[in-house]
C-alpha positions in Angstrom: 0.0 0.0 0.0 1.5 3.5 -1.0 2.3 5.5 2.4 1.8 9.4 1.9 2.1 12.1 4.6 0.6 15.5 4.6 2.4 18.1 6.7 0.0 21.0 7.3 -3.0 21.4 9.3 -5.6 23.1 7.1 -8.9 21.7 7.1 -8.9 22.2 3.2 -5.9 20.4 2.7 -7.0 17.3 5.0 -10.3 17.1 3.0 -8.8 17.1 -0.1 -6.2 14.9 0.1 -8.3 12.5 1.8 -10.5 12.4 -1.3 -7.9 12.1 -3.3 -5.5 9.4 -1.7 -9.0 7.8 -0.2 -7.7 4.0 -1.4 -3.6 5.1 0.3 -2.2 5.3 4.3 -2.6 8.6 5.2 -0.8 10.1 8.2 -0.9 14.1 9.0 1.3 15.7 10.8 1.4 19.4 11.9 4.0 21.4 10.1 5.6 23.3 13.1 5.4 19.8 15.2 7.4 18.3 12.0 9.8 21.5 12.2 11.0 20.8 15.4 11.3 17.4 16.0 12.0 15.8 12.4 11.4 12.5 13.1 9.6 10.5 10.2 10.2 7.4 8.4 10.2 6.7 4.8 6.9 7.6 3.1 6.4 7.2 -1.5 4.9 10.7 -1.0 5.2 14.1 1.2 2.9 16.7 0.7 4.3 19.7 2.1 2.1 22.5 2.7 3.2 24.8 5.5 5.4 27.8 6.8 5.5 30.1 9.8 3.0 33.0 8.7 5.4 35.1 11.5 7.7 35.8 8.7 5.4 37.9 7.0 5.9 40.5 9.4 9.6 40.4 9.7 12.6 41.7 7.7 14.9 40.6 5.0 17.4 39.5 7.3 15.5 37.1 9.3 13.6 36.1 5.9 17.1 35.2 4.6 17.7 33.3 7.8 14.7 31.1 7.1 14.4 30.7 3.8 18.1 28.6 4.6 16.6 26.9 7.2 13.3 26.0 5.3 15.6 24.7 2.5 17.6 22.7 4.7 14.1 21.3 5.8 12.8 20.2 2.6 16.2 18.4 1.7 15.6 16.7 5.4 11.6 15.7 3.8 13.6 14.7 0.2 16.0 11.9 2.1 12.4 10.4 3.4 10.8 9.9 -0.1 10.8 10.1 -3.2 7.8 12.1 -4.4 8.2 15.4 -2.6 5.5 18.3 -3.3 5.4 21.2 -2.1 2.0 23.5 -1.9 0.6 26.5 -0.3 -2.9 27.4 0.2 -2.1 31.2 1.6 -3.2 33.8 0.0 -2.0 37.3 2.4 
């Protein structure tokens, strides 16, 4: 059976993925739970949707900062699968 994960708590995303993948294992997992412990196992698909909305309100130097350490993140997800996506569903 094909394991997936979805990493983001919106209600949309759960509903539609569960329609979607409906026949798959599906596990969902909070993305700032994810962020700061960064323990998962293998998975044929990650469906990333998440990002701390606090960085809309802060400047280019901490932006820099975290756009490294969201990078450095999604190489973490890549060693776990490999079908990584990456979505957003925020719209400031």
């Amino acid at each position: 059976m094909v394991k997936i994960l979805i990493i983001g708590s919106s209600q949309a995303i759960k509903d539609t993925f569960k329609k979607k993948y409906k026949s798959f294992d599906i596990k969902f997992v909070k993305f700032r739970e994810l962020w700061k412990k960064r323990n998962i196992s293998k998975f044929d698909i990650i469906i990333l949707s998440g990002f701390h909305r606090t960085i809309l309100k802060k400047n280019i130097y901490f932006l820099h900062n975290y756009i490294n350490n969201y990078l450095k993140f999604v190489l973490y997800l890549s060693k776990r699968t490999t079908n990584l996506y990456v979505i957003s569903t925020f719209i400031p």
